[in-house]
C-alpha distance (Angstrom), angle and dihedral (degrees) to the residues before:
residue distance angle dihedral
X1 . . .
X2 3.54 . .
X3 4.35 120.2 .
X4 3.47 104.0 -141.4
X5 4.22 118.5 35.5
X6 4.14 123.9 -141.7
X7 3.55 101.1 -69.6
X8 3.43 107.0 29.7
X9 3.85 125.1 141.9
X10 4.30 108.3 -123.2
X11 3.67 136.7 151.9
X12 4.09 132.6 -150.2
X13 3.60 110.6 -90.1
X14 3.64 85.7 -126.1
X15 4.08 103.4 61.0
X16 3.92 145.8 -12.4
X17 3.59 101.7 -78.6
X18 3.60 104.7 118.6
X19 3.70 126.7 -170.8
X20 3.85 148.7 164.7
X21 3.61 135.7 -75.6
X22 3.92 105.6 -121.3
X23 3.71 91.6 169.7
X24 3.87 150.3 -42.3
X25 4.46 144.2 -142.5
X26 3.31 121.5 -133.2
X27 3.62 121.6 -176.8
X28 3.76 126.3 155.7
X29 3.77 126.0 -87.2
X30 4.05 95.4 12.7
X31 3.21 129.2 83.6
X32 4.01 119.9 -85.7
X33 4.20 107.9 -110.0
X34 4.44 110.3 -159.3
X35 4.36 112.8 -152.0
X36 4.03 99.2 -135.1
X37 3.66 132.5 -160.6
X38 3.69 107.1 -150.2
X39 3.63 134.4 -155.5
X40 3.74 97.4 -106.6
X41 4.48 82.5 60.5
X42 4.09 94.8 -102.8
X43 3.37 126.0 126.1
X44 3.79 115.2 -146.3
X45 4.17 128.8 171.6
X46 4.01 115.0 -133.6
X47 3.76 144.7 160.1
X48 3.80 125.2 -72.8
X49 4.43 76.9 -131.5
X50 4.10 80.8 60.5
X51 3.19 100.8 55.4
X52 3.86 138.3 61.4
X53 4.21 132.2 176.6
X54 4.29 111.2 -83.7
X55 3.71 88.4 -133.6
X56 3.60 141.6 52.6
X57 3.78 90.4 -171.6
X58 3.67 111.9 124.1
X59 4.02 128.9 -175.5
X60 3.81 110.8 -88.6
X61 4.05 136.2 -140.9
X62 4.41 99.2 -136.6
X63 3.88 84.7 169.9
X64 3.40 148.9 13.8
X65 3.58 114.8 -100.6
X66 3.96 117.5 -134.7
């Protein structure tokens, strides 16, 4: 099952760009590669290993619901 769905926000392991996933292959017993649309307007193809999420940011409890 793939990490990061169509749409999601990630950057390359090895700087700040960040970019868009446009797509991704999955077949069984290799690794699963994601087609991204970075910032700068290319589109490149890399490893799920090459890639991790923009943001850390997750959704938050401020109160307790009743």
């Amino acid at each position: 099952m793939a990490k990061f769905p169509v749409g999601a926000i990630v950057k390359h392991t090895s700087g700040g760009i960040r970019g868009v996933v446009e797509g991704f292959i999955e077949q069984e017993g290799r690794p699963t590669w994601y087609r991204v649309e970075w910032d700068s307007g290319d589109f490149t193809s890399h490893a799920e290993k090459d890639l991790m999420w923009a943001t850390t940011e997750r959704p938050m409890m401020h109160k307790k619901l009743v």
